[in-house]
N, C-alpha and C positions, 0 to 999 in steps of 0.2 A: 176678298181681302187683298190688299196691296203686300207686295215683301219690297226687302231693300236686296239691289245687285251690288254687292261687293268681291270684290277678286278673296279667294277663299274661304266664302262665307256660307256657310248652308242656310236654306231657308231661312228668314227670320221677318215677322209679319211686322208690319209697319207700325202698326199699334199692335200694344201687349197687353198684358194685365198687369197689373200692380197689387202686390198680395200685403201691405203692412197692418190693413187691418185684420188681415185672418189673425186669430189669435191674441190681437191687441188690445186691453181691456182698454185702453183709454181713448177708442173710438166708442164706444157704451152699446157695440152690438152685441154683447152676450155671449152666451156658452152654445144656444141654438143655433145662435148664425156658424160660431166655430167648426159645429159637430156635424152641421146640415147646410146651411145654403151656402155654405166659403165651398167646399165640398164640388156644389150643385155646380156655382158658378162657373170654375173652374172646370167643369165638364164641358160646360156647355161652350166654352172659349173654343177649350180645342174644337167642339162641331163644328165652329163657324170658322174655324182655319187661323185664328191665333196660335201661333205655336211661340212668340217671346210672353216666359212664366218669368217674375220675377220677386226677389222675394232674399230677406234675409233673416241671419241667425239671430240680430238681434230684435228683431219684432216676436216679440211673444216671447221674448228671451226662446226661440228654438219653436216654437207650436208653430207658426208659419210655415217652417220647411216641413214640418210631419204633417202638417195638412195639405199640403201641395204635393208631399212624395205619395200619399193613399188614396189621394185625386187624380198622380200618375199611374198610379199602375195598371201595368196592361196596356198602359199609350205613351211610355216614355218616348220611343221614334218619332210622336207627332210635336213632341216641344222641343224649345229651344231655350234651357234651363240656366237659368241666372241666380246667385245668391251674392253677401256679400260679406265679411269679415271686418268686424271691427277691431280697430286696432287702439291697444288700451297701454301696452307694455312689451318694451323691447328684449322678450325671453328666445332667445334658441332654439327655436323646432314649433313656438307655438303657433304661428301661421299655418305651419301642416300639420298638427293638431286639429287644430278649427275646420280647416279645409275637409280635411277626413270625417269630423263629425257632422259639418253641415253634407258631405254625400248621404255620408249614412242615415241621418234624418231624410235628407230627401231618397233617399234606396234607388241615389243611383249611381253607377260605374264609376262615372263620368260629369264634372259638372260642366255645362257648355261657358259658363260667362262666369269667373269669380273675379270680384272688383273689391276695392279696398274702401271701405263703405264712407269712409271720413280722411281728410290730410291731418296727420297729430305731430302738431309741429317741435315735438323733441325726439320721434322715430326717425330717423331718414330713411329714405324710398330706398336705398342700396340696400336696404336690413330686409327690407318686405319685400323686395322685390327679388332678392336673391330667394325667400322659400315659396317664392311663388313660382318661380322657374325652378326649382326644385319639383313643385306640384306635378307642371306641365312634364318635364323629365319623366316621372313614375305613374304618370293619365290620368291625375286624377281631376286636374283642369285642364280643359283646350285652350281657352283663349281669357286673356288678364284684360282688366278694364280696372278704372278708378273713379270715385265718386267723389263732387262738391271741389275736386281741383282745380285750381287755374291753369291756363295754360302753358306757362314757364315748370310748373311741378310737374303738368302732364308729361311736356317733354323730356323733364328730368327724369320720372320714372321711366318711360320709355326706354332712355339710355341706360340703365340701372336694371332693368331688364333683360336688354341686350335683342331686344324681335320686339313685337307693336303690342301696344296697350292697344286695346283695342277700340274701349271706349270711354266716356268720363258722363256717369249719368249728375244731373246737374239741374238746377232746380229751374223750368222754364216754361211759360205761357205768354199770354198776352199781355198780363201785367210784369210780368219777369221776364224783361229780353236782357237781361246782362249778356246769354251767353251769345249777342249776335257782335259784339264788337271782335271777338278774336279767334272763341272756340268750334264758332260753327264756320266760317271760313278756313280756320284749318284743317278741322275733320272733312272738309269738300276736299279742299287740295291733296290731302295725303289716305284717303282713304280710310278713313276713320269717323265714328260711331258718335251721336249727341244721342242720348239718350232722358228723355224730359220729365222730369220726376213732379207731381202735382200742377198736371199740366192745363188742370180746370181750377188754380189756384183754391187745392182743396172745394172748390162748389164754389167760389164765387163768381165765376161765370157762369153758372149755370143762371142769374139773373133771379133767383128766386126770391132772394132776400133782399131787402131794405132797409131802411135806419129805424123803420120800428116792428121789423121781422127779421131780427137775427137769429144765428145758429144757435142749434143747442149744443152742449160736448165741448167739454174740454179742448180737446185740440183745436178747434175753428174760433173757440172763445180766445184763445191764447194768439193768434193771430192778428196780428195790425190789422189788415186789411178789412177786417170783418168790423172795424169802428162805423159807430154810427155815421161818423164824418165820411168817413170815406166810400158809403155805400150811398151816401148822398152824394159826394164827385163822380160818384161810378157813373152818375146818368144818363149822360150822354153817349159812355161806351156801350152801358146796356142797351141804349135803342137803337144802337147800329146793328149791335149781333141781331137785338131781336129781326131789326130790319130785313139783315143778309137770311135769318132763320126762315121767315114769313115766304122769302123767293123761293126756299128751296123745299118747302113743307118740312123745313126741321126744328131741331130745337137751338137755341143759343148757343147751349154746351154743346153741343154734334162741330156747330158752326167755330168755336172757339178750337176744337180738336184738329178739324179741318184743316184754318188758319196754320197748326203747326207742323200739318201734314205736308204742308207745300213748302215748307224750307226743307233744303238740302241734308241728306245726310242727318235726319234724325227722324226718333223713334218716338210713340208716346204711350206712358203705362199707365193711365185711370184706372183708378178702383172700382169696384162694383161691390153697392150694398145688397143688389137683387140679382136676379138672374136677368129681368127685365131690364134694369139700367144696363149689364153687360151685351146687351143684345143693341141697344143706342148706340154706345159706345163705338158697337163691332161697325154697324150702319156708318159712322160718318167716316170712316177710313174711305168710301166709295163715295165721299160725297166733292164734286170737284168744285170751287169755288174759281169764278172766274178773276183776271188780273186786276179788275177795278174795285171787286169788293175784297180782295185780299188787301190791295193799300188804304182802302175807306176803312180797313180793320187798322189796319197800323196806326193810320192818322189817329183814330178814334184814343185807339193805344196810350199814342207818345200825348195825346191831351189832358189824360187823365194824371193826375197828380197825387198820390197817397200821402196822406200825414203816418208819422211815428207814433208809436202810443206814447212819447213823450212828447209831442208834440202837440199830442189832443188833450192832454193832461192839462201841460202850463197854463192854456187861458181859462182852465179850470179856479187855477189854484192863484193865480195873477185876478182874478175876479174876486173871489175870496178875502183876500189878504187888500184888494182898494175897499170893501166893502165892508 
C-alpha cells in the first residue's frame, strides 16, 4: 500500500474505502451485505494496510457509521477515520451535535477527518466553520475538510476556520477531471488533500457494460453516464484501459484507479461489493502505470464526449413529434 507524505499528517493510505453503500438500501445490496460482508470487507482493508475509512452520517441515515465503528473495534489505531456532516439548517450548537453523534456511532474518541459533506448556499462557512473549530478545541475532531466545494469556498472556509481544511473530497475520475483545472494544483502547492469520490464513475469504468448491458439499481440507472448513448462513445476509451489492462495482467478498473493514483496529492475511495473486489482495488494502488500510457489515458479521456439525459431525450421526442 502507498500512503501520502504530508507535513502533519499520520499515515493515511492512498487508496481508501468508500463506505456509502454500507447501509444504503438504494444500492439493492440488502440487510446480509449490511450485517456480514460490509462488516468482512472492512476487515479485510485494514489487513491489507488501508487505514483511510470513510463514510458518512447520512448514508443509511447513521447505519454506515455503526457498521464501520463494530468493524473498528479493537483496530481503531489501524485507520484513519473520516465521516462527514450534512449541513441542512443554520441552528446553534447543531454541527457539534452531529459531530458528537457521528463519534459515538462510530465508538470513537476522536474523529480523524470531519468534512462538511455538501456547500448549502444560504449557511455561510463562518457559522460551520466556527463549530467545527469548536470540535477541534474539545478533540472531538482533528482535522476539517469539506466536500463538493470549489475552490474560492474552499479558501473561504479555510479563512473562516482560522488553521487548514484539510481536504475537499470531490467527485473525480477519468471521465470527471473538473477537479484538475484549479483544485488539484492548489492542494500540490499548499499542501492539501483531493480526495476522489466515485472514482470508477460508479462501475463504468470498469468496462463491463454496454449499450445493451446496463446496470441494474437505482443509482447507476439514475446516472447520465450509464445512457445507452454514452456507453457507446465510451468505446474508444474502453479499449485503451482495456489495452493499458491487458500490459499489465490487470483489470480496466485497477487501470482507471491507477490513472488517479498518479496525480498529485489525491486520494481514492472505491466501494467494495465483495471482499474479493476489495482485494482489486487494494492491488492497483501498487500498480505503476508508466508516462506514456498515463497520457494515452487522458487523451482517450478528453475524446470521450457524454451526452445529458436531456440531450439523449430530445432526438427522442424531436423524432416523435416530425413523425
Amino acid at each position: 500500500m502507498k500512503f501520502l507524505d504530508l507535513p502533519g499528517l499520520t499515515r493515511v493510505s492512498r487508496l481508501g474505502l468508500g463506505t456509502w453503500q454500507f447501509g444504503s438500501r438504494e444500492w439493492g445490496y440488502g440487510s446480509s451485505y449490511a450485517e456480514g460482508e460490509a462488516g468482512r470487507i472492512l476487515t479485510r482493508a485494514l489487513d491489507r494496510g488501508v487505514t483511510l475509512i470513510d463514510t458518512a452520517e447520512a448514508y443509511g441515515f447513521g447505519r454506515s457509521e455503526r457498521i464501520v465503528g463494530r468493524a473498528l473495534a479493537g483496530r481503531r489505531d489501524e485507520a484513519y477515520v473520516a465521516t462527514k456532516y450534512f449541513p441542512i439548517v443554520p441552528i446553534p450548537g447543531l454541527v457539534q451535535r452531529h459531530g458528537t453523534g457521528s463519534a459515538k456511532r462510530l465508538e470513537v474518541e476522536q474523529i480523524d477527518l470531519y468534512q462538511v459533506h455538501q456547500p448549502n448556499p444560504v449557511i455561510p462557512d463562518r457559522l460551520l466553520m466556527a463549530e467545527m473549530r469548536s470540535l477541534q478545541e474539545t478533540g472531538v475532531v482533528a482535522d476539517v475538510g469539506v466536500s463538493n466545494y470549489s475552490l474560492g469556498r474552499w479558501q473561504a472556509a479555510q479563512h473562516a476556520l482560522g488553521s487548514r481544511v484539510l481536504s475537499n473530497q470531490v467527485k473525480y475520475s477519468l471521465v470527471d477531471r473538473g477537479p484538475e483545472s484549479d483544485l488539484i494544483p492548489w492542494a500540490q502547492a499548499n499542501d492539501r488533500l483531493i480526495i476522489a469520490w466515485s472514482p470508477l464513475a460508479q462501475g463504468f469504468l470498469s468496462t463491463r457494460y454496454d449499450a445493451d448491458h446496463r446496470p441494474a439499481g437505482s443509482v447507476r440507472r439514475a446516472n447520465p453516464v450509464f445512457l445507452p448513448e454514452n456507453l457507446r462513445r465510451a468505446a474508444p476509451l474502453f479499449a485503451v484501459l482495456r489495452d493499458v489492462a491487458d500490459t499489465h495482467g490487470a483489470s480496466p478498473a485497477q487501470v482507471a484507479l491507477a490513472w488517479l493514483l498518479h496525480q498529485p496529492n489525491v486520494l481514492v475511495i472505491p466501494g467494495a461489493s465483495t471482499v474479493e473486489q476489495l482485494d482489486r482495488n487494494v492491488e492497483a494502488a501498487d500498480l505503476d502505470l508508466d508516462d506514456h500510457e498515463v497520457a494515452e489515458l487522458r487523451a482517450a479521456a478528453e475524446a470521450f464526449h457524454p451526452v445529458s439525459g436531456l440531450s439523449a431525450v430530445v432526438p427522442t421526442i424531436t423524432s416523435w413529434r416530425s413523425g
